[in-house]
Structure formats: C-alpha cells, structure tokens
PDB file of N, CA, C and O in Angstrom, chain B, residues numbered from 101:
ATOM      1  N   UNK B 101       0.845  -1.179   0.000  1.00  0.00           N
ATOM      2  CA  UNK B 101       0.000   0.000   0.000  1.00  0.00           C
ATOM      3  C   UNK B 101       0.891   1.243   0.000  1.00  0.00           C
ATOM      4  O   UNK B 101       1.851   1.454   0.742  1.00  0.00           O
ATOM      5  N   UNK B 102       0.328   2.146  -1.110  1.00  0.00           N
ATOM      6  CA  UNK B 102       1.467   3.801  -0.640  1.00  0.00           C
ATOM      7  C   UNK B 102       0.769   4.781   0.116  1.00  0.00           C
ATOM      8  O   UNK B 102      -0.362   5.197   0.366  1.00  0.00           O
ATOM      9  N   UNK B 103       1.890   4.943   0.345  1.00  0.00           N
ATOM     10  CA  UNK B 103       1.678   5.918   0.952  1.00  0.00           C
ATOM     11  C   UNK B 103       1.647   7.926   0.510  1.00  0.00           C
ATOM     12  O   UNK B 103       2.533   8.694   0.137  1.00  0.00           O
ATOM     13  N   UNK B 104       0.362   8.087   0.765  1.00  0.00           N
ATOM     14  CA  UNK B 104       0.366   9.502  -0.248  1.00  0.00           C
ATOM     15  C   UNK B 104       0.608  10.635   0.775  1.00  0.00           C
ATOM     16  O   UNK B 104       1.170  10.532   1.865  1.00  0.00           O
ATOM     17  N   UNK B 105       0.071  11.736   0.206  1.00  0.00           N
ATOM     18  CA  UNK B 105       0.807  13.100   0.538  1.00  0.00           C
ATOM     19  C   UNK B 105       0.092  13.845  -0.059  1.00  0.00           C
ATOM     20  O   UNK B 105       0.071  14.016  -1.278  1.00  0.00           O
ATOM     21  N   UNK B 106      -0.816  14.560   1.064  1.00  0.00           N
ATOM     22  CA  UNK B 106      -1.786  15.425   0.524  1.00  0.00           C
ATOM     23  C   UNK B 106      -0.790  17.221   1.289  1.00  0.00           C
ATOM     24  O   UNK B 106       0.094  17.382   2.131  1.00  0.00           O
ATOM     25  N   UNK B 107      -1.685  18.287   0.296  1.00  0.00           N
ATOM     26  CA  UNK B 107      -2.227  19.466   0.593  1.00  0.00           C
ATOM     27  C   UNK B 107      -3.519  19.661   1.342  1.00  0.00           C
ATOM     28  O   UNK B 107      -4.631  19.329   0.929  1.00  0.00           O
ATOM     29  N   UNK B 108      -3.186  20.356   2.724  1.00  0.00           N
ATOM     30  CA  UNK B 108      -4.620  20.318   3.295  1.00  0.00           C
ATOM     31  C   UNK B 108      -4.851  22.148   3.133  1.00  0.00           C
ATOM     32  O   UNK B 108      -4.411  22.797   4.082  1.00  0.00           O
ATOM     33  N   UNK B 109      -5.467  22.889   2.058  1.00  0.00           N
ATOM     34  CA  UNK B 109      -5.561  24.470   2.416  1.00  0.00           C
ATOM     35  C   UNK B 109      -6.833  24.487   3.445  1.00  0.00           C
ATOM     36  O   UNK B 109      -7.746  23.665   3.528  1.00  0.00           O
ATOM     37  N   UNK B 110      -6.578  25.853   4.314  1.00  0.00           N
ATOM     38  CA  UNK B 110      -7.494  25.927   5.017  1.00  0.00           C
ATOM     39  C   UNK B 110      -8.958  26.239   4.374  1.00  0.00           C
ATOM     40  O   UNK B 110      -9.061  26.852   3.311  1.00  0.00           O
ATOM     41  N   UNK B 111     -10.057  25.774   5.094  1.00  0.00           N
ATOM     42  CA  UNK B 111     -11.609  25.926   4.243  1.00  0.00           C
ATOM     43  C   UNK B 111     -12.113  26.748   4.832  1.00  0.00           C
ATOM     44  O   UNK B 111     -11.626  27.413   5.747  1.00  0.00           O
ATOM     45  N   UNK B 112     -13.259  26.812   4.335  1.00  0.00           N
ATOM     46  CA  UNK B 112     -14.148  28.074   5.375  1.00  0.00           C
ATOM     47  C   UNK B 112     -14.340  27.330   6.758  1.00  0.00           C
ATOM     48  O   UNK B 112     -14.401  28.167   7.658  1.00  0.00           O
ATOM     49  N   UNK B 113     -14.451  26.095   7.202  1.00  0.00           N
ATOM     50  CA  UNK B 113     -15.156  26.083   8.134  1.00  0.00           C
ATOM     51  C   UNK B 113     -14.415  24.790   8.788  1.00  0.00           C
ATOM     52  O   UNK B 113     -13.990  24.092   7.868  1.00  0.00           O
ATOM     53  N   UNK B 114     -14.087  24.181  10.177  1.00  0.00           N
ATOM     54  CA  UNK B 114     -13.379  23.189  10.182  1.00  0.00           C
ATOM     55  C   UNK B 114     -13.910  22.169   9.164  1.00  0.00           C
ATOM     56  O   UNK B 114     -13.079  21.782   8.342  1.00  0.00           O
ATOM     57  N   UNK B 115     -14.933  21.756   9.093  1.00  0.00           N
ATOM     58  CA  UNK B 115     -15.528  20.390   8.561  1.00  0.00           C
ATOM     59  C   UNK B 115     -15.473  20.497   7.016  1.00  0.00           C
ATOM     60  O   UNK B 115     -16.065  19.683   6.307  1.00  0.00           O
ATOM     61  N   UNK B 116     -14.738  21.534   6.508  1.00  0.00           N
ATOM     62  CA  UNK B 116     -14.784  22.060   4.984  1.00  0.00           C
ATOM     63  C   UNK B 116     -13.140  22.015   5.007  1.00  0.00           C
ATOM     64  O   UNK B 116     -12.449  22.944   5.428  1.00  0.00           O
ATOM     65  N   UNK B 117     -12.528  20.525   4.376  1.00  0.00           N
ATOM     66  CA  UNK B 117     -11.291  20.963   4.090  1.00  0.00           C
ATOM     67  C   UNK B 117     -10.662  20.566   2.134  1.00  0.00           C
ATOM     68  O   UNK B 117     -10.948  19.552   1.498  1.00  0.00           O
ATOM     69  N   UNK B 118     -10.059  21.389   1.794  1.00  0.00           N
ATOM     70  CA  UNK B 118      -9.343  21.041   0.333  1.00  0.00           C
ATOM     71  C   UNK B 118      -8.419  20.805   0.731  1.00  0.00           C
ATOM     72  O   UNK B 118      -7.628  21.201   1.588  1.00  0.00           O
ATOM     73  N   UNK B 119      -8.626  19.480  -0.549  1.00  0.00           N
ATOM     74  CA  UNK B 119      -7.194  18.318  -0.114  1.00  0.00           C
ATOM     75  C   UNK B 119      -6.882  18.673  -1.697  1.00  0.00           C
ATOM     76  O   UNK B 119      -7.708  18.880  -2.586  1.00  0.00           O
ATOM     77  N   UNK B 120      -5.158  18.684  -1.798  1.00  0.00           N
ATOM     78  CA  UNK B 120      -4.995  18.344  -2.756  1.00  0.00           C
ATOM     79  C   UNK B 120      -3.563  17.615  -3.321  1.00  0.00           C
ATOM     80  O   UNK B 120      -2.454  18.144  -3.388  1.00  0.00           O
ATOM     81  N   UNK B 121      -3.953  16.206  -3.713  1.00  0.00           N
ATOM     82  CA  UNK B 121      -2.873  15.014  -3.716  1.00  0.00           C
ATOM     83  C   UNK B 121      -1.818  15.877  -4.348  1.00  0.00           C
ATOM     84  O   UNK B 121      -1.910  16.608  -5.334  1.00  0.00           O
ATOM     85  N   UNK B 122      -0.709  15.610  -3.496  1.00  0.00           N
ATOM     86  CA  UNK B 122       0.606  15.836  -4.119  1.00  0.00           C
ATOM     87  C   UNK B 122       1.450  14.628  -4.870  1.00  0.00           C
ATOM     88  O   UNK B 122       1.809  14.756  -6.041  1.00  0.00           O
ATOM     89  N   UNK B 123       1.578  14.100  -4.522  1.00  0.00           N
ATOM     90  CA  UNK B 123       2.418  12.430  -5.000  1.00  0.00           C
ATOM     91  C   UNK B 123       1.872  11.260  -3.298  1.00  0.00           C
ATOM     92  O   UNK B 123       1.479  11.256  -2.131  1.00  0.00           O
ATOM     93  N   UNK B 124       2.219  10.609  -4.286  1.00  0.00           N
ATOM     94  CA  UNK B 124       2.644   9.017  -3.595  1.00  0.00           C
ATOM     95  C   UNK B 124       3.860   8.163  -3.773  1.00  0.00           C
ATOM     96  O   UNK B 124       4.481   8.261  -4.832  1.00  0.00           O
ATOM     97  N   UNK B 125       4.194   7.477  -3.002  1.00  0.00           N
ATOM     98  CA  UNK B 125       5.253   7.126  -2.705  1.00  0.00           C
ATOM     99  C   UNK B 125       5.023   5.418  -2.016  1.00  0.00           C
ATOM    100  O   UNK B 125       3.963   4.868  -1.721  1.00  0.00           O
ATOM    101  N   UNK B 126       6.531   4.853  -1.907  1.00  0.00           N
ATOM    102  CA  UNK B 126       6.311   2.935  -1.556  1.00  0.00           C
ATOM    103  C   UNK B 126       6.503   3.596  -0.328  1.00  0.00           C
ATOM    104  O   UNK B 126       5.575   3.670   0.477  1.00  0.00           O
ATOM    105  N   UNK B 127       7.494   4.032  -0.123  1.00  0.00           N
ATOM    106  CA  UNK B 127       8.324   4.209   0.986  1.00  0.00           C
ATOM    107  C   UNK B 127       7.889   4.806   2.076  1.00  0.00           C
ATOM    108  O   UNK B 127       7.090   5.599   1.579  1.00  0.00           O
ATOM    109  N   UNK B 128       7.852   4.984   3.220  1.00  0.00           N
ATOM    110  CA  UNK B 128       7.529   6.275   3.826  1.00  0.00           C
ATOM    111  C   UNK B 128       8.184   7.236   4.430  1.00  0.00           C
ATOM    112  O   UNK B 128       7.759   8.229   5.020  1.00  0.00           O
ATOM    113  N   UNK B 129       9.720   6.704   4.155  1.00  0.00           N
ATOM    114  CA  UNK B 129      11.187   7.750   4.524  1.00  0.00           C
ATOM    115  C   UNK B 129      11.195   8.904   3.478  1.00  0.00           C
ATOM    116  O   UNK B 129      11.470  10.040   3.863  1.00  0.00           O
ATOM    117  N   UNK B 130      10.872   8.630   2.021  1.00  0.00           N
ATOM    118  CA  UNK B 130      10.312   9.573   0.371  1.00  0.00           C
ATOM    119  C   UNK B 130       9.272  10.466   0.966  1.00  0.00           C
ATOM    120  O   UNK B 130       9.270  11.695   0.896  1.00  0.00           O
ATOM    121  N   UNK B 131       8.349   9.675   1.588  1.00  0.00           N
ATOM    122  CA  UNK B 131       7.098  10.426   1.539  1.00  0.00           C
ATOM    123  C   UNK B 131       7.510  11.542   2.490  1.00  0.00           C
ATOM    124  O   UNK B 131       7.675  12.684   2.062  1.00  0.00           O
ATOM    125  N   UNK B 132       7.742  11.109   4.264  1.00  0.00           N
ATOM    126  CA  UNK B 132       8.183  11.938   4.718  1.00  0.00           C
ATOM    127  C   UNK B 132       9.568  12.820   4.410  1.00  0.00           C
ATOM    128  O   UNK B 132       9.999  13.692   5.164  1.00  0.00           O
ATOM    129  N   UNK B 133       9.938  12.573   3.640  1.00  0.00           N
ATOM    130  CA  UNK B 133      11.107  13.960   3.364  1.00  0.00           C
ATOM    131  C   UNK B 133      10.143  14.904   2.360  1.00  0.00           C
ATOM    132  O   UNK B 133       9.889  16.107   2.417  1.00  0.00           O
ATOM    133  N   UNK B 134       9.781  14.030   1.569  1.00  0.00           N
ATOM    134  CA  UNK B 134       8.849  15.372   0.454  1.00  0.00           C
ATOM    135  C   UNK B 134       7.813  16.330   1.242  1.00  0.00           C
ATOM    136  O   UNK B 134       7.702  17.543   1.065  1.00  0.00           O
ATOM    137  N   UNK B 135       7.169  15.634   2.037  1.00  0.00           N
ATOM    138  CA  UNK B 135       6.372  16.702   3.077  1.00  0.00           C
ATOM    139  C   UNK B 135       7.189  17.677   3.784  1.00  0.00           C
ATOM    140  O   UNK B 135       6.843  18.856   3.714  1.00  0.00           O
ATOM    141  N   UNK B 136       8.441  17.293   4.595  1.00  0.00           N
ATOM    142  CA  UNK B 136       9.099  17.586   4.952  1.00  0.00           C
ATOM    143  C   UNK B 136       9.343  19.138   4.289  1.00  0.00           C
ATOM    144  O   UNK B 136       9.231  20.146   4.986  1.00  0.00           O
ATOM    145  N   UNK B 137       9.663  19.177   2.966  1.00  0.00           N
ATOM    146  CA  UNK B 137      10.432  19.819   2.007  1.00  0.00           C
ATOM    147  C   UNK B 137       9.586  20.966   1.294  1.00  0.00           C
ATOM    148  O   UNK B 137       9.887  22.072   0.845  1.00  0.00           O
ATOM    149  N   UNK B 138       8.141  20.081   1.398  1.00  0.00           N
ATOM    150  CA  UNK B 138       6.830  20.984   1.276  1.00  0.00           C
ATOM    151  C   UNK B 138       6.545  21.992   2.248  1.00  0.00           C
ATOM    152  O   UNK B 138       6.521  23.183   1.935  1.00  0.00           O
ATOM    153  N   UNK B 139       6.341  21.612   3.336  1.00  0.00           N
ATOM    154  CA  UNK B 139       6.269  22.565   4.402  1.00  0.00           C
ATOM    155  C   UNK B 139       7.141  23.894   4.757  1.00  0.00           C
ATOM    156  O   UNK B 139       6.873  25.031   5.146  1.00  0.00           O
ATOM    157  N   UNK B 140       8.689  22.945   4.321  1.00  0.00           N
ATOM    158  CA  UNK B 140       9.464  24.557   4.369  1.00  0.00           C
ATOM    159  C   UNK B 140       9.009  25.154   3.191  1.00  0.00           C
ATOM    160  O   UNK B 140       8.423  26.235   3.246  1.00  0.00           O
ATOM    161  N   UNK B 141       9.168  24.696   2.348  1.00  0.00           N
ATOM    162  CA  UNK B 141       8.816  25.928   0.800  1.00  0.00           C
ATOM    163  C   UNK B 141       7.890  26.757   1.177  1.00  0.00           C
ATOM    164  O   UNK B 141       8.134  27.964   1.167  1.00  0.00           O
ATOM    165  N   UNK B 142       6.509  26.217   1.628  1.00  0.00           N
ATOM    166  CA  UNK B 142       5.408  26.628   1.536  1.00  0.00           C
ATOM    167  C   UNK B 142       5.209  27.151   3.282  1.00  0.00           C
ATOM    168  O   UNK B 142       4.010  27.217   3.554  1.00  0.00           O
ATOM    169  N   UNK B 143       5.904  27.433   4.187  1.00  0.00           N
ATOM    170  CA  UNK B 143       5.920  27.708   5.687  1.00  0.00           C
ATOM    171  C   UNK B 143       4.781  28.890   6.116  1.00  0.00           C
ATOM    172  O   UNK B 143       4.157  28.903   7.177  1.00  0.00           O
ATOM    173  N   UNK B 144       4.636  30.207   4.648  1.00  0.00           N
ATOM    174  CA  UNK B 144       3.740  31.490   5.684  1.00  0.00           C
ATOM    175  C   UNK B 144       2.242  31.209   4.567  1.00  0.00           C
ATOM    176  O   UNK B 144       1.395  32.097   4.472  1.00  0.00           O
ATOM    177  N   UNK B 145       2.131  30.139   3.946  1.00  0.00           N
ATOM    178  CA  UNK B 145       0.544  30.101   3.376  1.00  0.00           C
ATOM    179  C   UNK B 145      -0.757  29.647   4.621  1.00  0.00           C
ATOM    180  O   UNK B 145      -1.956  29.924   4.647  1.00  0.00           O
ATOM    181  N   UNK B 146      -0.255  29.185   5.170  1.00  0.00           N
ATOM    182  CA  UNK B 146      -0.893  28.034   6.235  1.00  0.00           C
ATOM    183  C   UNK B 146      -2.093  27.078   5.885  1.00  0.00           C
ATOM    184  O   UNK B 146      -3.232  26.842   6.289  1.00  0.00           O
ATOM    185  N   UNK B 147      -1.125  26.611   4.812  1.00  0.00           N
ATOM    186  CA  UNK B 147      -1.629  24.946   4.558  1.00  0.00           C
ATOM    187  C   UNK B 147      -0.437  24.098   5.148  1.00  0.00           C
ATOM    188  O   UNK B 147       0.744  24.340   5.400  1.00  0.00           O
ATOM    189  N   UNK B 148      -1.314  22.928   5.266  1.00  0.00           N
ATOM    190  CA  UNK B 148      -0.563  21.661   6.499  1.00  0.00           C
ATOM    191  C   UNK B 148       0.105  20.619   5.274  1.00  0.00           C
ATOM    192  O   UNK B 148      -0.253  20.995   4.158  1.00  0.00           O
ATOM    193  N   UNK B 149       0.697  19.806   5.257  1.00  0.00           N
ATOM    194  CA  UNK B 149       0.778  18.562   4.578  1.00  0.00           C
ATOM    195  C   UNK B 149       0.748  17.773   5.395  1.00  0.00           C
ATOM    196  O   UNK B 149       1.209  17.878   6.531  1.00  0.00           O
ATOM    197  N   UNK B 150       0.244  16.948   4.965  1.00  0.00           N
ATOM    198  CA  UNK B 150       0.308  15.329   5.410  1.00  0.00           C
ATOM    199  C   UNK B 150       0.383  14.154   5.002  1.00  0.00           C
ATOM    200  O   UNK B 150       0.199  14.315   3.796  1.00  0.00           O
ATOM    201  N   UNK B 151       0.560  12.818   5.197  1.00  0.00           N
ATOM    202  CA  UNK B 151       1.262  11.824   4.807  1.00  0.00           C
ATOM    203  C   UNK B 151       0.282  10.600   5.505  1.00  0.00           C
ATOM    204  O   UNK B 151       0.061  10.232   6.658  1.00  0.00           O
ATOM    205  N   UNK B 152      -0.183  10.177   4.128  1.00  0.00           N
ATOM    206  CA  UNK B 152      -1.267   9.211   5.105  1.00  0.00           C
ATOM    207  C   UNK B 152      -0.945   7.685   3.944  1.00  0.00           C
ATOM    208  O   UNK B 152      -0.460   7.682   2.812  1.00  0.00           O
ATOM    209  N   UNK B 153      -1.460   6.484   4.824  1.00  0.00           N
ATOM    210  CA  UNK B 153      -1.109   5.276   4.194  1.00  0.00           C
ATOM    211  C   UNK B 153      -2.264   4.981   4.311  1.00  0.00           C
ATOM    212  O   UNK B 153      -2.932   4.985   5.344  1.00  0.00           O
ATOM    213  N   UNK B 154      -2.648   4.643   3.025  1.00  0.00           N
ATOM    214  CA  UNK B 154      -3.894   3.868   2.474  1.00  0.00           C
ATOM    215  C   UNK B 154      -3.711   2.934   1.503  1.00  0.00           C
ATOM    216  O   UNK B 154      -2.562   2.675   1.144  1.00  0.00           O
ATOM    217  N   UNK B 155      -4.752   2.320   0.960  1.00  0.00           N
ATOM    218  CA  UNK B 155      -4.931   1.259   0.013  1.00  0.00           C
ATOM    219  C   UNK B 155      -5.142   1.888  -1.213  1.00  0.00           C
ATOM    220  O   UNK B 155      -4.747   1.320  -2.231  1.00  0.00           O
ATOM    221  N   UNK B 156      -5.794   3.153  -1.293  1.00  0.00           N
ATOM    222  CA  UNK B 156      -6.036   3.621  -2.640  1.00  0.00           C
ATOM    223  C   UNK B 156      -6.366   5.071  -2.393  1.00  0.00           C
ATOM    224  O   UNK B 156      -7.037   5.228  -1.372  1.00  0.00           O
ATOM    225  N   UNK B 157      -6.018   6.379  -3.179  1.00  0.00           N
ATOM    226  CA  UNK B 157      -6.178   7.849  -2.746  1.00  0.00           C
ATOM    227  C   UNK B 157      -7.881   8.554  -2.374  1.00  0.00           C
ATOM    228  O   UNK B 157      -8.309   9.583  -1.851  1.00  0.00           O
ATOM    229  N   UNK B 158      -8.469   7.302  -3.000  1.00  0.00           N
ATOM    230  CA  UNK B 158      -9.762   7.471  -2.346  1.00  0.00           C
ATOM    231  C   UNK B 158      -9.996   7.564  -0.755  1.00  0.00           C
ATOM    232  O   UNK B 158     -10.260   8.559  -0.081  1.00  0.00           O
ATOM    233  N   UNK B 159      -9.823   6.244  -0.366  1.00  0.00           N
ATOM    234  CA  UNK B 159      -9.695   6.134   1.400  1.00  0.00           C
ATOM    235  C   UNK B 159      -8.676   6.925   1.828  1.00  0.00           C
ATOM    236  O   UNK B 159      -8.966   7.324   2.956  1.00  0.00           O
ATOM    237  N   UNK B 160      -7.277   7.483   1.358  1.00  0.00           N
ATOM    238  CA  UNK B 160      -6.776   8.549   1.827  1.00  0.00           C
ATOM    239  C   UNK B 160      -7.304   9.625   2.026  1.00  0.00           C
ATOM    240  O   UNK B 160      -6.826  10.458   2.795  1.00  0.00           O
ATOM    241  N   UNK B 161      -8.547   9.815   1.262  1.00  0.00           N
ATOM    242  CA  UNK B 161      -9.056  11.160   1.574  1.00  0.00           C
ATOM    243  C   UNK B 161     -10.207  10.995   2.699  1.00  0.00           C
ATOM    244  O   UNK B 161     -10.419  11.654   3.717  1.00  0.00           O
ATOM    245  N   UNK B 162     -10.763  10.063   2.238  1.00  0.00           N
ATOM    246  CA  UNK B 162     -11.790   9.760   3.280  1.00  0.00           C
ATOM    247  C   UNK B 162     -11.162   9.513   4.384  1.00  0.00           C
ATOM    248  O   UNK B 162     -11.911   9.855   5.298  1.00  0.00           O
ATOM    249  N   UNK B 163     -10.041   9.040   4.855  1.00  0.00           N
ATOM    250  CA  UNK B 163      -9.304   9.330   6.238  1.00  0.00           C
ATOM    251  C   UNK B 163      -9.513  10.695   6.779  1.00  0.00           C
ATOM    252  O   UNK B 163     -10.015  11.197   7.784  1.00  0.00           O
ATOM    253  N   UNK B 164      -8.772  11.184   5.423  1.00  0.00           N
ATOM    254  CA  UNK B 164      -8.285  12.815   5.940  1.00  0.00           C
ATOM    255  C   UNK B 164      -9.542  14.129   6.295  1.00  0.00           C
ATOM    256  O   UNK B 164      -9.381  15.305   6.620  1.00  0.00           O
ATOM    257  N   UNK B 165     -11.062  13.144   6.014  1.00  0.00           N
ATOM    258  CA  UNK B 165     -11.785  14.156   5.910  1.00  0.00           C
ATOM    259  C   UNK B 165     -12.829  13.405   7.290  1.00  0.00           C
ATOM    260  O   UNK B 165     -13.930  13.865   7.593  1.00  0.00           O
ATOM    261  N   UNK B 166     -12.145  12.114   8.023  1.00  0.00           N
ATOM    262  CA  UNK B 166     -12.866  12.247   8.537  1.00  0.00           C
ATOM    263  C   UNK B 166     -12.969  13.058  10.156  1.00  0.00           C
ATOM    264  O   UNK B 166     -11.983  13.777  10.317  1.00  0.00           O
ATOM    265  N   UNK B 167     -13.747  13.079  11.114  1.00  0.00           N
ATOM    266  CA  UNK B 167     -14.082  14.027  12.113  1.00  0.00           C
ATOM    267  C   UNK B 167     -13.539  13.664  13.086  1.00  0.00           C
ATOM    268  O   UNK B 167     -14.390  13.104  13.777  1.00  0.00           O
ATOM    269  N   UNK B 168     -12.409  13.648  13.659  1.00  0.00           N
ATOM    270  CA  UNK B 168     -12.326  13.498  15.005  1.00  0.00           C
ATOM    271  C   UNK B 168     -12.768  13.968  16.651  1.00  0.00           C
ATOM    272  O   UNK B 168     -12.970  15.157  16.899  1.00  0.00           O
ATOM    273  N   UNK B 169     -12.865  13.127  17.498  1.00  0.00           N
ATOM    274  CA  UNK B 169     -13.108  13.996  18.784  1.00  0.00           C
ATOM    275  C   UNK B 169     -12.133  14.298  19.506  1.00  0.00           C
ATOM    276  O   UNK B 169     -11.219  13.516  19.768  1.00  0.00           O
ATOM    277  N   UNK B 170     -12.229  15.641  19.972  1.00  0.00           N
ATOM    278  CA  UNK B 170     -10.932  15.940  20.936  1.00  0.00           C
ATOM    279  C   UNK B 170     -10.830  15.389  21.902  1.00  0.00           C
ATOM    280  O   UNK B 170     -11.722  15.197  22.729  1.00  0.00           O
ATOM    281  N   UNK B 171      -9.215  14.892  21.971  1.00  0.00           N
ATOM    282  CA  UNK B 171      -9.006  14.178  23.541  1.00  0.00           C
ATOM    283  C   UNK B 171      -9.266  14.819  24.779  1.00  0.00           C
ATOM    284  O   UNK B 171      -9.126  16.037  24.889  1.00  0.00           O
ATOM    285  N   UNK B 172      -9.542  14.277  25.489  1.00  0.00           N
ATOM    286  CA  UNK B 172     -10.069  15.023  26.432  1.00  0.00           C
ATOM    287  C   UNK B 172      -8.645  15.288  27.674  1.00  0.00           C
ATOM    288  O   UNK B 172      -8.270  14.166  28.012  1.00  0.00           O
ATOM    289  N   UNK B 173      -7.730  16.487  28.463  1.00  0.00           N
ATOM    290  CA  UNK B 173      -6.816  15.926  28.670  1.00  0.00           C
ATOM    291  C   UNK B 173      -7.364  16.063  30.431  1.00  0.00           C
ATOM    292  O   UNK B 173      -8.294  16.712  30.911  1.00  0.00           O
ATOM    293  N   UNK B 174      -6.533  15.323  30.962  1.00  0.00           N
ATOM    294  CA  UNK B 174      -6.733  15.123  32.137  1.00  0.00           C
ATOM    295  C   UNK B 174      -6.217  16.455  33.215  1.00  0.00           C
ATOM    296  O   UNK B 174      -6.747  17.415  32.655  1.00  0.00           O
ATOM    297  N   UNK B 175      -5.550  16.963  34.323  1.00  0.00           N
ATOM    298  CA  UNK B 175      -5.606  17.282  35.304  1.00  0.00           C
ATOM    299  C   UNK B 175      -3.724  17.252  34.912  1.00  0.00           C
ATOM    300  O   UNK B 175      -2.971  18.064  34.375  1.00  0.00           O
ATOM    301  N   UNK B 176      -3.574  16.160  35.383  1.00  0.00           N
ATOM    302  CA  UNK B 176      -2.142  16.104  35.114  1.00  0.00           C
ATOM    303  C   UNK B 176      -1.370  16.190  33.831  1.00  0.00           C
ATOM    304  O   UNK B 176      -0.152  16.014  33.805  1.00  0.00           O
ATOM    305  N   UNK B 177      -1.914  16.396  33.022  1.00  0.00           N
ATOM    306  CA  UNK B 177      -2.180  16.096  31.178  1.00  0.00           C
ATOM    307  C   UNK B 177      -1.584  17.535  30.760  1.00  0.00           C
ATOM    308  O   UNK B 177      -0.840  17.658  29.787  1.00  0.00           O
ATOM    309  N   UNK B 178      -1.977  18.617  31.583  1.00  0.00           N
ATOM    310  CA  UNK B 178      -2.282  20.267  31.520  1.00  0.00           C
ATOM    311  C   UNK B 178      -0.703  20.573  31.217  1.00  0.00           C
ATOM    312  O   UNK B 178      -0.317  21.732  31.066  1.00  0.00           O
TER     313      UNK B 178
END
C-alpha cells in the first residue's frame, strides 16, 4: 500500500477541508522527506501537509476528511 501526501488548504469552516494530492510514494522515509520539504517551501501560506497510508487515494481522503473527537486531557495532562 502507498503511501500519499496530501495538501490540506485551510476551508471556510473546520468540517470544509481542500485536499490536494501531491504524489505518492512505496516508501515512507520519500514520503516523509517530500512533506518535509513541502512545508518549508510553503511555511507562511498556512496549509498543512500530510502523509497518510492507504490502500487507494480514495480512502486517503476519506481518512483525511474524517471528524475526530478531541481528547479530552486530564488534570495532570495540563
């Protein structure tokens, strides 16, 4: 399975994000240096990259779009 490498620009709204595939890669030492390399180029736009392993760039996105809940942190966590 590769591992791809999206553009995340910011959307209007959290639950509104544009993804947009940069490459894929076998490896994930490639993948992470190209993100790596992305991020500096691109450092004052404030889009994110990221590096996700899927089976096909479909479910990569559907990863990337789906909703998480915030952890909740504890007391000692702070």
């Amino acid at each position: 399975m590769p591992y791809f490498v999206y553009k995340i620009a910011p959307g209007i709204t959290k639950i509104v994000k544009n993804l947009e595939q940069m490459a894929d890669f076998e490896k994930f030492k490639e993948a992470k240096n190209f993100a790596k390399e992305q991020r500096q180029q691109d450092a004052e736009s404030g889009n994110n990259y990221k590096v996700i392993f899927a089976e096909n760039n479909i479910e990569a996105e559907e990863k990337l779009q789906e909703q998480r809940e915030e952890t909740i942190l504890r007391e000692w966590e702070k």
